[in-house]
C-alpha positions as CSV (number, residue, x, y, z in Angstrom):
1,X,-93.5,27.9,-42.1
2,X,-96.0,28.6,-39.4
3,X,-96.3,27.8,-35.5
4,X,-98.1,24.0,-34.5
5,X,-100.5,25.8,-32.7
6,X,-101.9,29.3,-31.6
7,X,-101.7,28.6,-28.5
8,X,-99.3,26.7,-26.0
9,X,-100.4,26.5,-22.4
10,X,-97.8,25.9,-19.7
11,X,-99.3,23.1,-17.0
12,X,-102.6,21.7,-16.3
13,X,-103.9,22.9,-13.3
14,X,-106.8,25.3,-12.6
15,X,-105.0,27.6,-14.3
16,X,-103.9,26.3,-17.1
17,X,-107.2,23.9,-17.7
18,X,-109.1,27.0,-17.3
19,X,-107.3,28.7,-20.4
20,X,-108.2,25.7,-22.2
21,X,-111.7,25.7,-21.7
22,X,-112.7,29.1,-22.5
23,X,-111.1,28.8,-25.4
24,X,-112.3,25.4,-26.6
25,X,-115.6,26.9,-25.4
26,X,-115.0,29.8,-28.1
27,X,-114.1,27.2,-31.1
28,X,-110.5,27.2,-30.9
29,X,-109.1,24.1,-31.6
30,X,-105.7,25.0,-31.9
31,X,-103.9,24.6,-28.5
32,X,-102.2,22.2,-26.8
33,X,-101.5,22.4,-22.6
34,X,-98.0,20.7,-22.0
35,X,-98.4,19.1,-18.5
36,X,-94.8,17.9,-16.4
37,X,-97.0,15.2,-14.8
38,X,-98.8,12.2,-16.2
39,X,-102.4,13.7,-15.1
40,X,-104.0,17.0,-14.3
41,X,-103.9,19.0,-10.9
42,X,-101.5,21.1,-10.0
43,X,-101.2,21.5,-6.7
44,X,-104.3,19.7,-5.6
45,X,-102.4,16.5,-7.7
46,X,-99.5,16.8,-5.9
47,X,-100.7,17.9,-1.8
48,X,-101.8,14.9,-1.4
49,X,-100.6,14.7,2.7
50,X,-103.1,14.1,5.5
51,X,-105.5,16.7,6.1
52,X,-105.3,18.1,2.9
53,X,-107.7,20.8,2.0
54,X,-108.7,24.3,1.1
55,X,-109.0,27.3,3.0
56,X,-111.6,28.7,0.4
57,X,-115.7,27.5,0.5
58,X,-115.7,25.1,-2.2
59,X,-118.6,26.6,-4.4
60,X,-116.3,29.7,-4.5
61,X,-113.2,27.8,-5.2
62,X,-114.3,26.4,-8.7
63,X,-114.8,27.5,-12.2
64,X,-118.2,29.9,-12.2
65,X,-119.0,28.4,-15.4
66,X,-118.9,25.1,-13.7
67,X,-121.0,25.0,-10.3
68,X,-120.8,21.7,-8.6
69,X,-123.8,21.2,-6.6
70,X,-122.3,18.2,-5.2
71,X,-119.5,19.3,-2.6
72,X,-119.6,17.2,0.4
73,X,-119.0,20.1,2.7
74,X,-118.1,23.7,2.7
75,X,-114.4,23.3,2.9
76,X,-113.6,20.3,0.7
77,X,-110.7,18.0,0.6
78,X,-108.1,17.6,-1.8
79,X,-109.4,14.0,-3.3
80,X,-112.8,15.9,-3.8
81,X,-111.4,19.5,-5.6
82,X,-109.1,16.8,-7.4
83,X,-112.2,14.5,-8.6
84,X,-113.6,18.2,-9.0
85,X,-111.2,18.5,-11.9
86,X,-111.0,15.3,-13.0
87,X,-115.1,15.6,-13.7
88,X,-114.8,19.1,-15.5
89,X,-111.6,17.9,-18.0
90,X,-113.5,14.7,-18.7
91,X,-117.2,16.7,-19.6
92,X,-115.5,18.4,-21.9
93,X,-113.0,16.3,-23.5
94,X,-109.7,18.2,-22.4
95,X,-107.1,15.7,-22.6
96,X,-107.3,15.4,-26.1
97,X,-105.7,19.0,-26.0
98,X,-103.1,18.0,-23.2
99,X,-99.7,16.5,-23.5
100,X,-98.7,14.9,-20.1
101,X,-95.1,13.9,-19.6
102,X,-94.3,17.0,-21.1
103,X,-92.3,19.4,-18.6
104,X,-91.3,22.6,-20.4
105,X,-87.6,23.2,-19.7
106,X,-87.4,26.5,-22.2
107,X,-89.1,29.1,-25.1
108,X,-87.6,30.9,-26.9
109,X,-89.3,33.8,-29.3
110,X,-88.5,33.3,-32.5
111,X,-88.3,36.9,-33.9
112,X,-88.1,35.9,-37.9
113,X,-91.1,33.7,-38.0
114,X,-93.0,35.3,-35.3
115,X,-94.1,32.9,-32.6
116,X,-92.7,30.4,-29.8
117,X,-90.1,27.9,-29.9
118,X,-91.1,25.8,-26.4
119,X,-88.4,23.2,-25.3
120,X,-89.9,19.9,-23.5
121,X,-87.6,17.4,-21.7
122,X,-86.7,15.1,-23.7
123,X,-85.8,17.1,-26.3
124,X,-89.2,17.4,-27.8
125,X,-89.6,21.0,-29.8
126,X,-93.8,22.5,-29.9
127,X,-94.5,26.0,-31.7
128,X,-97.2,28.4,-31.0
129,X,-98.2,31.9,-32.1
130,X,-98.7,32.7,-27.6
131,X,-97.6,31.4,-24.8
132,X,-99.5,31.3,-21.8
133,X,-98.0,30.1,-18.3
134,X,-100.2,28.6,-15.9
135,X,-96.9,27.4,-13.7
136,X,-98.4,28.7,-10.4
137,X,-96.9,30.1,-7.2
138,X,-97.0,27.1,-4.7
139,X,-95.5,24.2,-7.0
140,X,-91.7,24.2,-5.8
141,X,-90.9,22.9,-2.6
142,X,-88.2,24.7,-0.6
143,X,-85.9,22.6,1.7
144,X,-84.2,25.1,4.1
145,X,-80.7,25.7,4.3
146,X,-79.6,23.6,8.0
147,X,-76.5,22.2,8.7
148,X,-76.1,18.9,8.1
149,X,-79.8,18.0,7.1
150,X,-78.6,15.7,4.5
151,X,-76.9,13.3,7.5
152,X,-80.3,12.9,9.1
153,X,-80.3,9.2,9.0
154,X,-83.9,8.2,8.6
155,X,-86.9,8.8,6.0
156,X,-87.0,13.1,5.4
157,X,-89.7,14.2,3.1
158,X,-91.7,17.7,1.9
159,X,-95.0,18.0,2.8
160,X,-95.5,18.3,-0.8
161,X,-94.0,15.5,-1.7
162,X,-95.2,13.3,0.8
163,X,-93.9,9.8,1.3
164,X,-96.8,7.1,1.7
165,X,-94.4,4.4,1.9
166,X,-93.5,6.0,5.2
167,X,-95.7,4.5,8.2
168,X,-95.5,6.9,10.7
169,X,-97.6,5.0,13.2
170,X,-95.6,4.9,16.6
171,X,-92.5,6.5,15.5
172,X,-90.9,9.6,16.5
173,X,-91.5,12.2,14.3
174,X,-90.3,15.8,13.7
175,X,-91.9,18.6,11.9
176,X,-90.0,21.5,10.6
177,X,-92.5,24.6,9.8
178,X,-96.0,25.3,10.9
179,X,-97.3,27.2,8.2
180,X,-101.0,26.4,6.2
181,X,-99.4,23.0,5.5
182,X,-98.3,21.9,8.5
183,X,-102.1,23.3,10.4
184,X,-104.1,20.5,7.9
185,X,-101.2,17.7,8.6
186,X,-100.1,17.6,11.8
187,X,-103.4,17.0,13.4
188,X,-103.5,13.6,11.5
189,X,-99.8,12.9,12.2
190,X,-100.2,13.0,16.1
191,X,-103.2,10.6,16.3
192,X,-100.6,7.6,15.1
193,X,-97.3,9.0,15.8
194,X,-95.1,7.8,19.2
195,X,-94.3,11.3,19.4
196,X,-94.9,14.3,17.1
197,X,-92.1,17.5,17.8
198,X,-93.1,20.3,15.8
199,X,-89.9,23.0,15.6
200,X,-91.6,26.1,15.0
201,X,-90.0,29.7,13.9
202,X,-93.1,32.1,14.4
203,X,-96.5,31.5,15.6
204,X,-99.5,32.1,12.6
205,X,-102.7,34.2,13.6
206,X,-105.1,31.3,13.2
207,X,-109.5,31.5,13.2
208,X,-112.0,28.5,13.6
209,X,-112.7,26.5,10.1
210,X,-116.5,27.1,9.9
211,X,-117.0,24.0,8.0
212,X,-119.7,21.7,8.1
213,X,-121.0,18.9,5.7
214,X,-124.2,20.3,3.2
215,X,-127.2,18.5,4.2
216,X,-129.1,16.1,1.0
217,X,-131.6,18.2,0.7
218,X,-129.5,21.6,0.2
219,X,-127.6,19.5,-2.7
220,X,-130.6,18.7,-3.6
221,X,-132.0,22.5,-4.1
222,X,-128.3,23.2,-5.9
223,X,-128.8,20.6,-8.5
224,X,-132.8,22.2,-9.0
225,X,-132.3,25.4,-8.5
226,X,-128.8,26.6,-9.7
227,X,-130.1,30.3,-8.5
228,X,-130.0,29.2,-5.7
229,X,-126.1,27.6,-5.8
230,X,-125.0,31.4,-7.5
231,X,-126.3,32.8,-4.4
232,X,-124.3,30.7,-2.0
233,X,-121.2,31.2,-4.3
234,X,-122.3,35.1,-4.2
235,X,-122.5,35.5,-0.6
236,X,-119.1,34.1,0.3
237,X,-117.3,36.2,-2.4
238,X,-118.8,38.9,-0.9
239,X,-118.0,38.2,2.5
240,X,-114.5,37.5,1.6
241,X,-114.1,41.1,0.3
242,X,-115.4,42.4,3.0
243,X,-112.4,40.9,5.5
244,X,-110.3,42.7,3.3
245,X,-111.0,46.2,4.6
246,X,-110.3,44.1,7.9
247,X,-106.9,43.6,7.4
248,X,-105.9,47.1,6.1
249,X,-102.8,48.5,8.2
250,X,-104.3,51.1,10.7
251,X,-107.3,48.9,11.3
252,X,-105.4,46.6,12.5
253,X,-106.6,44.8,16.0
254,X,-110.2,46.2,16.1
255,X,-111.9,43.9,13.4
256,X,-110.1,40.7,13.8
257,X,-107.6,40.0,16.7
258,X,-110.3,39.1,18.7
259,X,-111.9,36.0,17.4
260,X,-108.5,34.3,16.5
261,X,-106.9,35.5,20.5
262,X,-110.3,34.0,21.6
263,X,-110.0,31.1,19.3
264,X,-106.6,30.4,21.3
265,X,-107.6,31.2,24.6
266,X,-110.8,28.8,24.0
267,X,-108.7,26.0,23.0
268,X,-105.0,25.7,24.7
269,X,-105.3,26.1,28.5
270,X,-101.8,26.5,29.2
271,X,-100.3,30.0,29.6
272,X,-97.1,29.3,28.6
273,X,-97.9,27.0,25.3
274,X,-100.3,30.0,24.9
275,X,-97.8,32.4,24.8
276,X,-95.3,30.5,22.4
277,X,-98.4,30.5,20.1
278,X,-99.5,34.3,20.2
279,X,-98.0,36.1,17.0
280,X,-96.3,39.3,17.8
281,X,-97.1,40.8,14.5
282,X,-100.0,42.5,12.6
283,X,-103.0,39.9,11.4
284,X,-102.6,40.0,7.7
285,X,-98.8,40.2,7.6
286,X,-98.6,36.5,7.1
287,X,-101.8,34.3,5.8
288,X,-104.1,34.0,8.4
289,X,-104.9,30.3,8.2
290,X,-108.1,28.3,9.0
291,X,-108.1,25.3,11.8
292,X,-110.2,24.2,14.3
293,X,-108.2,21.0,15.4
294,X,-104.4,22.1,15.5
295,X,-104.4,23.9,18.8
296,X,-105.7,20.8,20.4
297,X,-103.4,18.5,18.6
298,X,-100.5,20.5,20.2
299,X,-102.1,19.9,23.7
300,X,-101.4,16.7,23.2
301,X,-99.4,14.5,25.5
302,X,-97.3,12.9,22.8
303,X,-97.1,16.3,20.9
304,X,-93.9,18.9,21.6
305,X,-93.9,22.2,19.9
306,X,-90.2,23.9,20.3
307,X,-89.3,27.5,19.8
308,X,-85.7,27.7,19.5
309,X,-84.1,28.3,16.3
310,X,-82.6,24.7,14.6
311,X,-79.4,25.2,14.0
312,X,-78.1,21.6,13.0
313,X,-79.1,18.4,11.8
314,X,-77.4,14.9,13.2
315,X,-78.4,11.5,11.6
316,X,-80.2,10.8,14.9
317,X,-82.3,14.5,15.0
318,X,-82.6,17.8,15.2
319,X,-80.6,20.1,17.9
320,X,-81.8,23.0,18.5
321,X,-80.2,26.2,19.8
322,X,-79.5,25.2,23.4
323,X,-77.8,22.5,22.4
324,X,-80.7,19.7,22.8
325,X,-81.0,17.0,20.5
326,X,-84.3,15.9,19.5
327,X,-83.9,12.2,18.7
328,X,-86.6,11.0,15.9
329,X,-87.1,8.9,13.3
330,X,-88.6,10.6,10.6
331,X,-88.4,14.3,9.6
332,X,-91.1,16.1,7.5
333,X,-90.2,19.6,6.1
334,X,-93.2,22.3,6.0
335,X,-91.2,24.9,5.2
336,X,-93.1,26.3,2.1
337,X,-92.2,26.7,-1.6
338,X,-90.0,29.0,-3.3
339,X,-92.0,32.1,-4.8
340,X,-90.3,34.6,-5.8
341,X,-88.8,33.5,-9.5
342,X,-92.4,32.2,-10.3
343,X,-90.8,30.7,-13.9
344,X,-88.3,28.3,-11.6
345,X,-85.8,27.2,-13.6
346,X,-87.7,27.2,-17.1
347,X,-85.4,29.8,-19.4
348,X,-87.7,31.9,-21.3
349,X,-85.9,34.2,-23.9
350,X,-87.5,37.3,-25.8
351,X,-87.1,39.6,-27.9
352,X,-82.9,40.6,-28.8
353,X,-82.3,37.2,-26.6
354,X,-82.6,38.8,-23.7
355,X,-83.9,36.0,-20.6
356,X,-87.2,36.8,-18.8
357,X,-84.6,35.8,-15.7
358,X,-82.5,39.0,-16.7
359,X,-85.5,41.0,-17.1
360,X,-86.5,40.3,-13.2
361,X,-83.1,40.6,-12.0
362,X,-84.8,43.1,-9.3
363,X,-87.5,40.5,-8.7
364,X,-90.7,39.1,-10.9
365,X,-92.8,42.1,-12.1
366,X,-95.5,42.2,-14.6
367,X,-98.2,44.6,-16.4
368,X,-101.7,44.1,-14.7
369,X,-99.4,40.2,-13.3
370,X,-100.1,39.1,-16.9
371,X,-97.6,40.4,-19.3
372,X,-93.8,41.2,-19.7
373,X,-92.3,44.0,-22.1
374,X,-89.9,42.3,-24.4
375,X,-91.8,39.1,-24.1
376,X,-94.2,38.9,-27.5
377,X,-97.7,37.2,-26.7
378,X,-96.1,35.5,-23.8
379,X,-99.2,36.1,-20.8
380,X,-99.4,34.6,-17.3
381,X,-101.5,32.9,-15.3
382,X,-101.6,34.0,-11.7
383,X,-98.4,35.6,-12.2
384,X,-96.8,38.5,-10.3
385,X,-98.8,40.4,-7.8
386,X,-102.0,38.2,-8.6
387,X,-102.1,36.7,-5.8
388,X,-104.7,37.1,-2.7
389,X,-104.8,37.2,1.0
390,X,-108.8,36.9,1.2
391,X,-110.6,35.5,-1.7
392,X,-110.7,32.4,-4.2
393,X,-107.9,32.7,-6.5
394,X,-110.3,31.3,-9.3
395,X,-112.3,33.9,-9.2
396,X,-108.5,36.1,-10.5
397,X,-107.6,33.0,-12.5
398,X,-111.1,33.6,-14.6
399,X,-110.7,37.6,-14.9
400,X,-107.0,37.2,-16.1
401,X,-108.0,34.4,-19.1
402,X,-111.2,36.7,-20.3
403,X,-108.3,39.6,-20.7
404,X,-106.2,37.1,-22.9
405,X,-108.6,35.7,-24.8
406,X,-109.2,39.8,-26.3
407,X,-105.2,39.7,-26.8
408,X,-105.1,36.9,-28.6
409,X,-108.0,38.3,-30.2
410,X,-106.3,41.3,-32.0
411,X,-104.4,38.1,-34.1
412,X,-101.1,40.3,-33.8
413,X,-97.9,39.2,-31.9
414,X,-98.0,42.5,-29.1
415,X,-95.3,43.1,-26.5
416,X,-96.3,46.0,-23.7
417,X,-94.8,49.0,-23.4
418,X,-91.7,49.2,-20.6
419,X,-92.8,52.5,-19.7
420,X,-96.8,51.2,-19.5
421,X,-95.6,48.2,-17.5
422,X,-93.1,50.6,-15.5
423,X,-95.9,53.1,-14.6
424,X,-98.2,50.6,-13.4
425,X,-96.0,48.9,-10.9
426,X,-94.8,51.5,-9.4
427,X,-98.6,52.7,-8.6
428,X,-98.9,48.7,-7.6
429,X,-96.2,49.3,-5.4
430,X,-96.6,52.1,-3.5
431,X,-100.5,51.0,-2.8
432,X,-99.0,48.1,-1.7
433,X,-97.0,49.8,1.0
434,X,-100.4,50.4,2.8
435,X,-101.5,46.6,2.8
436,X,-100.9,44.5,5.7
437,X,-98.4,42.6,3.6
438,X,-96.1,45.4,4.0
439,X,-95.8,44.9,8.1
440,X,-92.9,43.8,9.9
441,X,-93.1,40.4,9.5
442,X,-91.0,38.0,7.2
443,X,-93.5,36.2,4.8
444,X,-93.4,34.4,1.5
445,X,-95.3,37.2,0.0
446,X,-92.0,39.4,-0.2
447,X,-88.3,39.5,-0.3
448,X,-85.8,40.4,2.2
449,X,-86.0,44.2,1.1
450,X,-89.8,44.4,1.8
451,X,-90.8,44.4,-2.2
452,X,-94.2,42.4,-2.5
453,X,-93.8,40.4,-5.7
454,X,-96.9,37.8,-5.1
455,X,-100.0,39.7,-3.9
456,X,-102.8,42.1,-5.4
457,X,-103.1,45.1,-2.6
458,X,-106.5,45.6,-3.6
459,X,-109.9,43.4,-3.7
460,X,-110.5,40.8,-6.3
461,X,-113.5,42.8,-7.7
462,X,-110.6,45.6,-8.5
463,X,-108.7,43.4,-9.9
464,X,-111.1,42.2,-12.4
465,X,-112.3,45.9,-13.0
466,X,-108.5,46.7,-13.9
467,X,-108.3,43.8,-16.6
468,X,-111.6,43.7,-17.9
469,X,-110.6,45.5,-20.9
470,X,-108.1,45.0,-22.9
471,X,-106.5,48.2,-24.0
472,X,-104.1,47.8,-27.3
473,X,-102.9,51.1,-27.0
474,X,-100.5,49.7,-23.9
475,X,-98.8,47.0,-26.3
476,X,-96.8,47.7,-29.2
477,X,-96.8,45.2,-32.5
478,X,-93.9,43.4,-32.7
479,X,-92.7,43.1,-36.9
480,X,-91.6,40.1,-37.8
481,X,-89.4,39.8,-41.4
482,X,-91.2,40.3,-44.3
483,X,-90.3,36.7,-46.4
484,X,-87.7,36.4,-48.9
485,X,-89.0,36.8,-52.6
C-alpha cells in the first residue's frame, strides 16, 4: 500500500506556500500543506500587534515569480504582506491543497513501506513519499523565566500573541524586551497609554527606516513595465549584499557605526537616556533593526525606559533590581521566540527510530540547512543556518525549494551522508567564527556556548550558488523491503 501523497508540507506560510506553488506550477498534484491555523500566514498571520511590519523593501520581500506592483510603500505592513499572500494563494487556487486545523504533532519514517507516517492533533494520520518542513524560526513565543510572573495580577500577553480585547488607552503599561518587536509596537503603545515603562536588558544598534509611500504613477510604470519593477527588486538585493561586507568582524565601526550613533544623537537630546541606549557591542552581533519613531517615543513624558535587571514579578508590577516596584496594569512580553530546536515540540523519528531531537542533542544542524542524515526525504525550509542578517529571507526560501524540487526529482527515498553533512558544518562553522554573529554579545542567533545554529555566514547569492545543484552523490538510497511473494 502506497503513501496519500508525494508530498506533505509542514505549515502554510511563505515557506511552506512557496513549496506548494512551484510544484503545482510543475504539474504535481499530489501534495497536501497541513496548516495548525485555520488560514495561511505564518508569522505575518499571527504579528498582528501595532506597528507591525517588515524590515525588508516589500518588492524584495515577495515571491520573484510573483511581483506586486501594488505595494503602498517601501516597507509594508503586516495587513498588506498578509493580503499579499492571501492574493497569491487565491490566483492560484492553493487551498484546495491545504488542510487548516491540522497541526502536526509527529512523523515517523516508515522504513518497510518507504515513506512518512505524519501525526495531526486530533489523531488524524496523512502519508507521503517526502516531507518538507516549512515550521520557520520566529513562530514560538518565549516567556522568560522571572519570579513570580504568573502573580502579576492584571492582563500579561506576547507580543505575538497580542490581546485586542485589551484597551490599553490610559493605563499603565509595562514592556519587557526591546528587540525588533518591541521598536514597531511601542511607538503606537505610548500615544494612548497613561504611562508606557519599557524594562530594557541591552540597547539594539538601530538606523533610520527609509520608507516612503510609491507615488501613482511609479505603480503605475510597475504594472506597465514589469522591467522596470525587476529593477527596483534588483537594486535593493544588491544593496543589501553589499552591507554585508559592512558588518564583517574587523570592519567593524568604519562602515556603519556612524549613521546609527548619528541617528541617536539626531534624535534623543538627553545625554544620559543617550547613554542607556548606546550598545556596547559590535554592529552586527545582534540584528540591527530599522526605526525612525522609537527614539522619540522614549523622549516621551509618559514613556520610562529602565535598565536594571527584573528580578521579580508582584501582582501589582515589576521590581526591578534596586528594589523599585513599577506599579502597572498591563504587561506585554517582547522577549522573542525560542530558536534553537527549530522542530518545537513536533517528534520526528527516522531511520532505526532514532528522534531528529536525539540527532541534535548538540544543537539543530543540517546539510546545506535543508537535510538531516538518518532522516529519508525529510527537507527543510529555512532550517538551520539559513537564516540572514542582511537580505530578504524569500530570496533563501526560493533557492532552497528549486534544490528540492531536483530531490524529489530523482523519485528515490535518499538520506545524506553523516560524513557529507559532518564535513560541511564544520566548514559552516568555522567561517562562521569570522561573522559578526560570532561577537560578544548574547543573541538569539546562538547558544550559550557561542555555536550559531540560525544564520548563513555568507551572502544570499552564496547561498543559492551552494544549492543550486543538487548533487546525488552526497545522499545515499535508502532500501525499503522487497514485498512478500
Amino acid at each position: 500500500m502506497g503513501a496519500d501523497h508525494k508530498v506533505a508540507i509542514l505549515g502554510a506560510g511563505f515557506a511552506g506556500l512557496c513549496m506548494g506553488l512551484r510544484l503545482k506550477a510543475q504539474g504535481e498534484t499530489s501534495f497536501v500543506i497541513l496548516e495548525k491555523a485555520e488560514r495561511v500566514g505564518g508569522t505575518w498571520r499571527e504579528n498582528i500587534y501595532p506597528g507591525s511590519g517588515c524590515d525588508i523593501p516589500s518588492h524584495l520581500y515577495s515571491y520573484s515569480f510573483e511581483p506586486n506592483p501594488d505595494w503602498p510603500e517601501i516597507y509594508s505592513a503586516q495587513p498588506d504582506i498578509l493580503a499579499y499572500i492571501d492574493g497569491v494563494v487565491e490566483k492560484h487556487n492553493l487551498s484546495s491543497h491545504i488542510r487548516f486545523n491540522s497541526e502536526v504533532v509527529g512523523a515517523a519514517w516508515d522504513e518497510a513501506g518507504g515513506f512518512w507516517r505524519i501525526a495531526t492533533a486530533g489523531g488524524g494520520t496523512v502519508t507521503a513519499e517526502s516531507f518538507i518542513t516549512a515550521w520557520g524560526q520566529l513562530n514560538r513565543p518565549k516567556l522568560p523565566p522571572i519570579e513570580g510572573r504568573d502573580d502579576f495580577a492584571g492582563p500579561a500577553f506576547h507580543s505575538a500573541h497580542w490581546d485586542e480585547s485589551v484597551d490599553l488607552a490610559g493605563k499603565r503599561v509595562a514592556v519587557i524586551g526591546n528587540g525588533a518587536s518591541a521598536i514597531q509596537f511601542v511607538p503606537q503603545v505610548a500615544k494612548t497609554a497613561g504611562t508606557l515603562t519599557l524594562f530594557q536588558r541591552s540597547p539594539n544598534w538601530i538606523v533610520p527606516r527609509m520608507n516612503r509611500p510609491y507615488t501613482e504613477a511609479e505603480k503605475a510604470q510597475f504594472k506597465a513595465q514589469p522591467a522596470a519593477m525587476e529593477k527596483v527588486r534588483t537594486e535593493i538585493f544588491e544593496m543589501a549584499e553589499a552591507r554585508l561586507a559592512a558588518k564583517r568582524a574587523g570592519t567593524l565601526p568604519v562602515e556603519e557605526v556612524p549613521i546609527p550613533l548619528a541617528h541617536l544623537h539626531n534624535q534623543v537630546a538627553d545625554p544620559a537616556l543617550r547613554a542607556k541606549l548606546t550598545p556596547d557591542y559590535e554592529i552586527g552581533c545582534k540584528r540591527v533593526l530599522i526605526s525612525n519613531d522609537f527614539y522619540p517615543a522614549l523622549t516621551r513624558p509618559n514613556v520610562e525606559l529602565v535598565t536594571e535587571a527584573i528580578t521579580r514579578m508582584t501582582p501589582q508590577g515589576v521590581v526591578d533590581a534596586t528594589g523599585r516596584l513599577h506599579e502597572v496594569d498591563v504587561v506585554i512580553y517582547a522577549t522573542g521566540f525560542e530558536t534553537k530546536s527549530f522542530a518545537g515540540e513536533t517528534a520526528i523519528t527516522g531511520l532505526g527510530g532514532v528522534s531528529l531531537a536525539h540527532a541534535w542533542r548538540d544543537g539543530p544542524e543540517a546539510y546545506l540547512g535543508l537535510a538531516v542524515s538518518g532522516f529519508p526525504n525529510l527537507f527543510m525550509l529555512y532550517g538551520p543556518n539559513t537564516n540572514l542578517g542582511h537580505n530578504s529571507i524569500i530570496y533563501m526560501i526560493e533557492a532552497q525549494v528549486d534544490y528540492v524540487l531536483q530531490a524529489l526529482a530523482a523519485g528515490r527515498p535518499l538520506s545524506v551522508k553523516a560524513e557529507v553533512m559532518e564535513r560541511y558544518n564544520d566548514d559552516l562553522q568555522q567561517r562562521l567564527a569570522n561573522t559578526p554573529w560570532a561577537g560578544t554579545c548574547t543573541s538569539w542567533y546562538k547558544t550559550a556556548d557561542g555555536k550559531i545554529l540560525n544564520n548563513w555566514p555568507d551572502t544570499a547569492r552564496a547561498y543559492a550558488d551552494a544549492v543550486a545543484v543538487f548533487d546525488p552523490a552526497a545522499y545515499d538510497v535508502v532500501k525499503t523491503p522487497e514485498p512478500a511473494e
